[in-house]
Structures are given as C-alpha cells and as structure tokens.
C-alpha positions in Angstrom: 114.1 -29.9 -51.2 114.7 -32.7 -49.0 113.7 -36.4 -49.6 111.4 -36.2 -46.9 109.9 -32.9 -48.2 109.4 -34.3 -51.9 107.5 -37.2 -50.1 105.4 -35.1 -47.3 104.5 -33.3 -50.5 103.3 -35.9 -52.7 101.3 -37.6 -49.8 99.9 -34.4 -49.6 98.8 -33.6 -53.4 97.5 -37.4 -53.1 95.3 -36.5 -49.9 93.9 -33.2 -51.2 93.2 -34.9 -54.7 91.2 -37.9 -52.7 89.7 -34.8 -50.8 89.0 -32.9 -53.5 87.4 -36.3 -55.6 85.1 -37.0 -52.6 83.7 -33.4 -51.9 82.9 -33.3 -55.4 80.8 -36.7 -55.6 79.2 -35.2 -52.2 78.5 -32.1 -53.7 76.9 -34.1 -56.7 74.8 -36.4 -54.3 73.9 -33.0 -52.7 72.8 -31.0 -56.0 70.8 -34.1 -56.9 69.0 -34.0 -53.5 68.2 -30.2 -53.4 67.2 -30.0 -57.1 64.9 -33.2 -56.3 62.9 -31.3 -53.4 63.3 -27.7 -54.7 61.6 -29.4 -58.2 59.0 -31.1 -55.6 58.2 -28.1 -53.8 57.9 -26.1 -56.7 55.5 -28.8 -58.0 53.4 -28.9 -55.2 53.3 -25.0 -54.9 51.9 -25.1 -59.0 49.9 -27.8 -58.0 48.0 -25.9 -55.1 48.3 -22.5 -57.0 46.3 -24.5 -60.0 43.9 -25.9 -57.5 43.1 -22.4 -55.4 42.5 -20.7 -59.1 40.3 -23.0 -60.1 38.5 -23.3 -56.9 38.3 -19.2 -56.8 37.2 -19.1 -60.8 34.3 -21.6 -60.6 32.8 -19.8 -57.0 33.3 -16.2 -59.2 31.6 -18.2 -62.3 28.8 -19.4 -60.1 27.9 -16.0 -58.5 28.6 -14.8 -62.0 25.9 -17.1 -63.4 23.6 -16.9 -60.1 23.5 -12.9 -60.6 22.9 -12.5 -64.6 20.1 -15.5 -63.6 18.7 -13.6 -61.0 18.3 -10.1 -63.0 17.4 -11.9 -67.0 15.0 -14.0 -65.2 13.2 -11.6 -63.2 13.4 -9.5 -66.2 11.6 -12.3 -68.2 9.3 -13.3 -65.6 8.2 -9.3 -64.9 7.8 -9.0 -68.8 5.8 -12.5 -69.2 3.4 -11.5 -66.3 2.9 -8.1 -67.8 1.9 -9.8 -71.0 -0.3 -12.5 -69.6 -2.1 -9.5 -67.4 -2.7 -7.6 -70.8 -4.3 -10.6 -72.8 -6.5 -10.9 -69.6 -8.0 -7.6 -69.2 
C-alpha cells in the first residue's frame, strides 16, 4: 500500500466514523421526537376513547334508569290507584 493509499484510507475511516457519530445523534434526536408524538397521540386517542365511553355509559345509564322508572312507577301508581279505588267503594 502506497503512502498515499494508507492516508486516503485513514481520511476515510475518520470521515465515515464523523458520519457514522452524527447519523447516530440524528437518529437519537429523531427516536426522541417520534416516541414524543406517537406517546401524545396515543394519549389523546386514550383520552377521547375514555371520554366517548363515558359519554355512551351515562346516555345507556339514563335510558336505563328512565325505562325501569317508567315501568316500577306505573307499576306503583296502577297498584296505589287500585288500592285507593278499593277503600273507596
């Protein structure tokens, strides 16, 4: 190998290890950014999922509620009036 060789050689080892040294902090700046917003969207899309479940439990608790109401309490009232017309007569 000639002089010039050993030296094209070593400028180039030098030049891919400065290559090498920055793709790897870009690739950590990179990571760090696409974790950050994957982790955010993720978070949002738990957030909203939280928000539609309990939005869809309460409407199925009301109509829930608003049904068994609706059926015990005519039930009670038809019972009560049945009564009261009893004592009467």
């Amino acid at each position: 190998m000639t002089k010039q060789e050993h030296i094209r050689d070593q400028v180039l080892d030098q030049v891919r290890n400065q290559v090498d040294q920055v793709l790897d902090q870009v690739w950590i700046q990179v990571e760090d950014q696409v974790l950050d917003q994957v982790w955010i969207q993720v978070w949002i899309q738990e957030w909203i999922e939280d928000r539609v479940w309990i939005q869809v439990r309460n409407q199925v608790l009301d109509q829930v509620r608003d049904q068994v109401w609706d059926q015990v309490g005519n039930q009670v009232r038809d019972q009560v009036l049945e009564q009261v017309e009893e004592e009467l007569r």
